[in-house]
C-alpha positions as CSV (number, residue, x, y, z in Angstrom):
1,X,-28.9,-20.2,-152.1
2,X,-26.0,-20.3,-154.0
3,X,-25.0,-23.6,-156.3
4,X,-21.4,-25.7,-155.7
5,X,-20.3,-27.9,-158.5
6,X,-18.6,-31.1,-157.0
7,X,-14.8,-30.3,-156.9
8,X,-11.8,-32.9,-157.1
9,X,-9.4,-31.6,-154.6
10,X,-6.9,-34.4,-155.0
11,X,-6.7,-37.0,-157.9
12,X,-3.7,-39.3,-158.8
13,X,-3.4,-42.7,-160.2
14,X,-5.0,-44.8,-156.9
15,X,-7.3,-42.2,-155.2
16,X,-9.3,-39.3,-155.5
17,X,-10.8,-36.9,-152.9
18,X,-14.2,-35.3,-154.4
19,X,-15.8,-32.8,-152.2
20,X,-19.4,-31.5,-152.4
21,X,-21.0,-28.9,-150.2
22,X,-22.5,-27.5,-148.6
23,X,-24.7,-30.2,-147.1
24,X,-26.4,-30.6,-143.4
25,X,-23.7,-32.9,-141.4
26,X,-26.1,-35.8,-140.9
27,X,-26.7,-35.5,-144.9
28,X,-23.2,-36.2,-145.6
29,X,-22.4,-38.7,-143.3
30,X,-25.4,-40.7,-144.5
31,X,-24.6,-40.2,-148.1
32,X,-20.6,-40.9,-147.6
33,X,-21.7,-44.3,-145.9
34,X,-24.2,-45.3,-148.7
35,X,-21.5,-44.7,-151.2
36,X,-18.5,-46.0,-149.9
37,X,-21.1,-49.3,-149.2
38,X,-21.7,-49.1,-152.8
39,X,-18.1,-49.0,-154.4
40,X,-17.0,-51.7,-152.0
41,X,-19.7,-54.1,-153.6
42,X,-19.0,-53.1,-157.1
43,X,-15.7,-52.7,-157.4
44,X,-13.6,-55.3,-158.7
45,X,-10.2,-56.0,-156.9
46,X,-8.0,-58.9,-155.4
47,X,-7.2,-60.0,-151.7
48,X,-5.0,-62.3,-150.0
49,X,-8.2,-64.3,-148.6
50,X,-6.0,-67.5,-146.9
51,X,-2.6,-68.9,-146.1
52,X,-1.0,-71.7,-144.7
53,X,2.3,-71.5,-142.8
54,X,4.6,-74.6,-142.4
55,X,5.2,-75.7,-138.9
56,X,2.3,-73.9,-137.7
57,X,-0.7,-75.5,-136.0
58,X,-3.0,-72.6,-135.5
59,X,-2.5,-68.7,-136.5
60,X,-0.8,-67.8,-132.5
61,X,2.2,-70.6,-133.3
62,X,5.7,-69.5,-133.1
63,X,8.0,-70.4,-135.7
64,X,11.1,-71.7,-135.8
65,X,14.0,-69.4,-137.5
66,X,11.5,-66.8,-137.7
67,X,11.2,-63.1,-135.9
68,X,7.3,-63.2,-136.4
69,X,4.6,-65.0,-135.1
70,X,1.6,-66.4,-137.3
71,X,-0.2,-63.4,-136.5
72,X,2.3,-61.1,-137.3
73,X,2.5,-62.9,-140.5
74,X,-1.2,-62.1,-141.1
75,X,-1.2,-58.6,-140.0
76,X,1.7,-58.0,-142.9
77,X,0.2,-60.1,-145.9
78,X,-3.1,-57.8,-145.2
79,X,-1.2,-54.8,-145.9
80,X,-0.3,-56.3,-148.9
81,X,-2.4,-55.1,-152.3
82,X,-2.5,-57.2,-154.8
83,X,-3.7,-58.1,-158.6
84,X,-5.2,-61.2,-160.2
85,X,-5.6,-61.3,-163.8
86,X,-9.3,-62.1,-164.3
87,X,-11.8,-63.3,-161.9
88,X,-10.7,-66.9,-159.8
89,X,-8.5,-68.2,-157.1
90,X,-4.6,-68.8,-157.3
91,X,-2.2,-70.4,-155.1
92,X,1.2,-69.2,-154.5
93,X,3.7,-70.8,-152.3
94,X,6.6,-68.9,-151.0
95,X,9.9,-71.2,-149.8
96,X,12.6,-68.4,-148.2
97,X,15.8,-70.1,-146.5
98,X,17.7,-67.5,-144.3
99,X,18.8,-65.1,-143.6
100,X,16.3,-63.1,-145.2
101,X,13.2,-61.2,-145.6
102,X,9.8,-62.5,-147.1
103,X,8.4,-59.2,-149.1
104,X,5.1,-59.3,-151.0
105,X,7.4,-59.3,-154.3
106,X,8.0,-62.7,-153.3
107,X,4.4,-63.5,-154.4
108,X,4.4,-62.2,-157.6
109,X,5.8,-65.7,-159.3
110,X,4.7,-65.5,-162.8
111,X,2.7,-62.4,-164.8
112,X,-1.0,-63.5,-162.9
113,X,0.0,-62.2,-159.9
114,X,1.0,-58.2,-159.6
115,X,1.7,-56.7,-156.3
116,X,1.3,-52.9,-156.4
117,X,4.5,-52.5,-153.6
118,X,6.6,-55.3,-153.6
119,X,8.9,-53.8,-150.4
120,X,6.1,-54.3,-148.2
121,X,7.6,-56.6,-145.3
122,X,6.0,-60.2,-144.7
123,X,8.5,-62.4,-142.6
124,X,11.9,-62.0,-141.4
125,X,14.2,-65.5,-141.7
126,X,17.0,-65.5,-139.4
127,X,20.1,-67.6,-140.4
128,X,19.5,-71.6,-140.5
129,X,15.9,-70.6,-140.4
130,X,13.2,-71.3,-143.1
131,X,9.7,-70.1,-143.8
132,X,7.4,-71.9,-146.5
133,X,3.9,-70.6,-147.1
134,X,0.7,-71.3,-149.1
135,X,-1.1,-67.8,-150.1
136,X,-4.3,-67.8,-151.7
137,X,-5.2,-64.8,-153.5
138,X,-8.8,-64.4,-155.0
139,X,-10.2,-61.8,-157.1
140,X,-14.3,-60.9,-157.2
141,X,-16.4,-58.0,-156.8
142,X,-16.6,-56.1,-153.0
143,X,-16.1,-58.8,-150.5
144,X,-17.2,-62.2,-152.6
145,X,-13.6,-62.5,-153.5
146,X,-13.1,-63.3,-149.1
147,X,-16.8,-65.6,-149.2
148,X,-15.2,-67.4,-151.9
Protein backbone atom coordinates (compact mmCIF):
# COMPACT_ATOMS: atom_id res chain seq x y z
CA UNK A 1 0.00 0.00 0.00
CA UNK A 2 1.47 2.96 -1.05
CA UNK A 3 0.94 6.44 1.02
CA UNK A 4 -0.75 9.90 -0.73
CA UNK A 5 -0.24 13.09 1.03
CA UNK A 6 -3.38 15.32 0.62
CA UNK A 7 -2.72 17.57 -2.46
CA UNK A 8 -4.25 21.19 -3.16
CA UNK A 9 -5.13 21.01 -6.79
CA UNK A 10 -6.66 24.49 -6.97
CA UNK A 11 -6.21 27.35 -4.28
CA UNK A 12 -7.07 31.15 -4.79
CA UNK A 13 -8.33 33.82 -2.57
CA UNK A 14 -12.21 32.32 -2.07
CA UNK A 15 -11.79 28.54 -2.57
CA UNK A 16 -9.68 25.66 -2.52
CA UNK A 17 -10.02 22.13 -3.96
CA UNK A 18 -7.98 19.55 -1.57
CA UNK A 19 -7.99 16.04 -2.80
CA UNK A 20 -7.05 12.90 -0.86
CA UNK A 21 -6.97 9.33 -2.11
CA UNK A 22 -7.31 6.78 -2.58
CA UNK A 23 -10.30 5.99 -0.39
CA UNK A 24 -13.34 3.34 -0.85
CA UNK A 25 -16.32 5.57 -2.61
CA UNK A 26 -18.70 5.18 0.29
CA UNK A 27 -15.58 6.37 2.54
CA UNK A 28 -15.40 9.60 0.72
CA UNK A 29 -18.75 10.50 0.29
CA UNK A 30 -19.32 9.99 4.02
CA UNK A 31 -16.31 11.98 5.02
CA UNK A 32 -17.01 14.92 2.28
CA UNK A 33 -20.64 15.23 3.93
CA UNK A 34 -19.33 15.26 7.60
CA UNK A 35 -16.92 17.98 6.63
CA UNK A 36 -18.67 20.18 4.50
CA UNK A 37 -21.58 19.79 7.68
CA UNK A 38 -18.84 20.91 9.82
CA UNK A 39 -17.38 24.14 8.06
CA UNK A 40 -21.00 25.27 7.41
CA UNK A 41 -21.51 25.36 11.28
CA UNK A 42 -18.25 26.90 12.06
CA UNK A 43 -17.59 29.16 9.72
CA UNK A 44 -18.39 32.69 10.13
CA UNK A 45 -19.97 34.63 7.17
CA UNK A 46 -22.99 37.12 6.41
CA UNK A 47 -26.43 36.55 4.53
CA UNK A 48 -29.13 38.60 3.27
CA UNK A 49 -31.71 36.73 5.82
CA UNK A 50 -34.94 39.19 5.09
CA UNK A 51 -36.38 41.97 2.95
CA UNK A 52 -39.24 44.08 2.54
CA UNK A 53 -40.39 45.32 -0.84
CA UNK A 54 -42.67 48.54 -1.10
CA UNK A 55 -46.01 47.90 -2.72
CA UNK A 56 -45.71 44.35 -2.19
CA UNK A 57 -48.15 42.25 -0.12
CA UNK A 58 -46.70 38.82 -0.20
CA UNK A 59 -43.34 37.61 -2.05
CA UNK A 60 -45.56 36.49 -5.70
CA UNK A 61 -46.79 40.50 -6.01
CA UNK A 62 -46.01 42.25 -9.12
CA UNK A 63 -44.58 45.53 -8.97
CA UNK A 64 -45.32 48.47 -10.47
CA UNK A 65 -42.40 50.06 -12.81
CA UNK A 66 -40.57 47.08 -12.22
CA UNK A 67 -39.42 44.06 -14.80
CA UNK A 68 -39.30 41.47 -11.73
CA UNK A 69 -41.59 40.00 -9.59
CA UNK A 70 -41.02 39.62 -5.68
CA UNK A 71 -39.62 36.34 -6.34
CA UNK A 72 -37.39 37.31 -8.85
CA UNK A 73 -36.25 39.85 -6.49
CA UNK A 74 -35.45 37.08 -3.98
CA UNK A 75 -33.80 34.69 -6.28
CA UNK A 76 -31.23 37.75 -7.17
CA UNK A 77 -30.44 39.20 -3.51
CA UNK A 78 -29.54 35.28 -2.75
CA UNK A 79 -26.88 35.38 -5.24
CA UNK A 80 -25.70 38.16 -3.62
CA UNK A 81 -22.45 37.62 -1.01
CA UNK A 82 -22.02 39.78 1.32
CA UNK A 83 -19.96 41.13 4.53
CA UNK A 84 -20.90 42.50 7.95
CA UNK A 85 -18.36 43.92 10.07
CA UNK A 86 -18.68 41.94 13.30
CA UNK A 87 -21.32 39.75 14.54
CA UNK A 88 -25.24 41.47 14.46
CA UNK A 89 -27.99 42.49 12.26
CA UNK A 90 -28.15 45.64 9.91
CA UNK A 91 -30.76 47.17 7.94
CA UNK A 92 -30.21 48.72 4.60
CA UNK A 93 -32.89 50.32 2.63
CA UNK A 94 -32.42 50.84 -1.07
CA UNK A 95 -34.75 53.76 -2.84
CA UNK A 96 -33.87 53.45 -6.97
CA UNK A 97 -36.14 55.89 -9.20
CA UNK A 98 -36.00 54.81 -12.93
CA UNK A 99 -34.82 54.02 -15.28
CA UNK A 100 -32.43 51.84 -13.71
CA UNK A 101 -30.92 48.80 -12.33
CA UNK A 102 -30.77 47.81 -8.52
CA UNK A 103 -27.19 45.98 -8.13
CA UNK A 104 -25.94 44.56 -4.88
CA UNK A 105 -23.48 47.63 -4.83
CA UNK A 106 -26.50 49.45 -4.00
CA UNK A 107 -26.36 47.86 -0.50
CA UNK A 108 -23.10 48.68 0.42
CA UNK A 109 -24.12 52.30 2.00
CA UNK A 110 -21.51 52.96 4.48
CA UNK A 111 -18.03 50.84 5.35
CA UNK A 112 -20.33 47.94 7.53
CA UNK A 113 -21.54 46.59 4.61
CA UNK A 114 -19.03 45.03 1.76
CA UNK A 115 -20.44 43.15 -1.11
CA UNK A 116 -17.82 40.87 -2.67
CA UNK A 117 -19.46 41.65 -6.53
CA UNK A 118 -21.30 44.68 -6.58
CA UNK A 119 -22.55 43.96 -10.62
CA UNK A 120 -24.63 41.30 -9.49
CA UNK A 121 -28.25 42.23 -10.87
CA UNK A 122 -31.15 42.73 -8.17
CA UNK A 123 -34.07 44.73 -9.88
CA UNK A 124 -34.63 46.43 -13.10
CA UNK A 125 -36.64 50.04 -12.77
CA UNK A 126 -38.24 51.00 -15.90
CA UNK A 127 -38.84 54.77 -16.56
CA UNK A 128 -41.51 56.56 -14.10
CA UNK A 129 -41.03 53.42 -12.04
CA UNK A 130 -39.65 53.10 -8.47
CA UNK A 131 -38.40 50.32 -6.30
CA UNK A 132 -37.70 50.93 -2.41
CA UNK A 133 -36.58 48.01 -0.30
CA UNK A 134 -35.67 47.03 3.31
CA UNK A 135 -32.66 44.29 3.39
CA UNK A 136 -31.58 42.82 6.40
CA UNK A 137 -28.28 41.32 6.42
CA UNK A 138 -27.03 39.33 9.51
CA UNK A 139 -23.74 37.85 10.21
CA UNK A 140 -23.26 34.49 12.77
CA UNK A 141 -21.62 31.25 12.54
CA UNK A 142 -23.23 28.36 9.83
CA UNK A 143 -26.76 29.04 9.58
CA UNK A 144 -27.68 31.04 13.13
CA UNK A 145 -27.07 34.19 11.20
CA UNK A 146 -30.80 32.95 9.08
CA UNK A 147 -32.44 31.57 12.84
CA UNK A 148 -31.58 34.91 14.01
Amino acid sequence: MTSHSPLFEKNSETQGVLRIGPVARFTAERFGARLRRTLMREVEGAVVCAVRIEGASHEFSLLDGVVEDGVQIVENLKKVRVGLEGIGRRLVEIEVEGPGKVTAGDLAVDGVVTVADPSVEIATVRAGGQLGMAVEIASGKGSEAVRG
